[in-house]
N, C-alpha and C positions, 0 to 999 in steps of 0.2 A: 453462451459466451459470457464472460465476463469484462466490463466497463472499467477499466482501473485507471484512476484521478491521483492527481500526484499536485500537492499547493506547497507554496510556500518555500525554503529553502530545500524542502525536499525537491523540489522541481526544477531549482536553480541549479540545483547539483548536477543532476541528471540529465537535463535541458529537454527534456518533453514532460507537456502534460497529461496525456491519458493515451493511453494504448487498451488494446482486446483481446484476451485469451482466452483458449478454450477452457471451460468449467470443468471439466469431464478431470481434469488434470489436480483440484485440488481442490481440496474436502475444508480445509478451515482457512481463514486471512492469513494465520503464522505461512503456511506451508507453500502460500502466493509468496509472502514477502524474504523465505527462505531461497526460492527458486529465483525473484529477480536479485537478491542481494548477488546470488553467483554471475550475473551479467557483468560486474565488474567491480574496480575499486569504488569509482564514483556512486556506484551504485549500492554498496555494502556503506560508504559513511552516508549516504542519503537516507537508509533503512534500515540503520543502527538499532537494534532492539533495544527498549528501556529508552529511545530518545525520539521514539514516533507514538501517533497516536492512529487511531485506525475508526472509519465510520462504514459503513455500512448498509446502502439504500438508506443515506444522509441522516442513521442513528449513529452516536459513539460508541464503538464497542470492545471487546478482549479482543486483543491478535484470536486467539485460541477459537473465537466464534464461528460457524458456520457458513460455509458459502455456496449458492447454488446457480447455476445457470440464470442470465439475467439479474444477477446482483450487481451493483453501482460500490465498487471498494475504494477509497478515499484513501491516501497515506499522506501525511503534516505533520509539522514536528507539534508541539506543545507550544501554546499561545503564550508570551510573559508580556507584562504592560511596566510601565516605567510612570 
C-alpha cells in the first residue's frame, strides 16, 4: 500500500488529507498523481503538474521517482514567503 498526504492548498482543494492505494498500481509518483488528477476537476487544479512539489518517505523528490509498497508520497504546492 501506498500512504498518500496531501498539505496545504493542495488539501484545501480536494478536502481530505491522506488516503491508501494499492502500490502494485504504480511504478513512479507522476503515474500516482496522473491517476488521481482523473478523480475530478478539483482534483486536476490541486495536482496541476509544474505547480506541486512531491516528497517521498519525507525526502523531496522528481514526480518521475520511484515508488514501492510502503512509501509515504506527500503532494503541496511550493512554499512562497512574503
Amino acid at each position: 500500500m501506498l500512504k498518500i498526504l496531501f498539505f496545504a492548498q493542495t488539501r484545501e482543494l480536494i478536502g481530505i488529507d491522506e488516503l491508501q492505494l494499492a502500490a502494485k498500481n504504480f511504478s513512479t509518483a507522476e503515474e500516482l498523481r496522473c491517476y488521481l488528477v482523473e478523480k475530478g476537476e478539483k482534483w486536476a487544479l490541486a495536482l496541476e503538474k509544474g505547480k506541486l512539489l512531491v516528497a517521498i518517505n519525507q525526502t523531496l523528490m522528481p514526480l518521475e521517482s520511484a515508488v514501492k509498497s510502503g512509501d509515504e508520497i506527500a503532494f503541496f504546492p511550493p512554499v512562497t514567503g512574503g
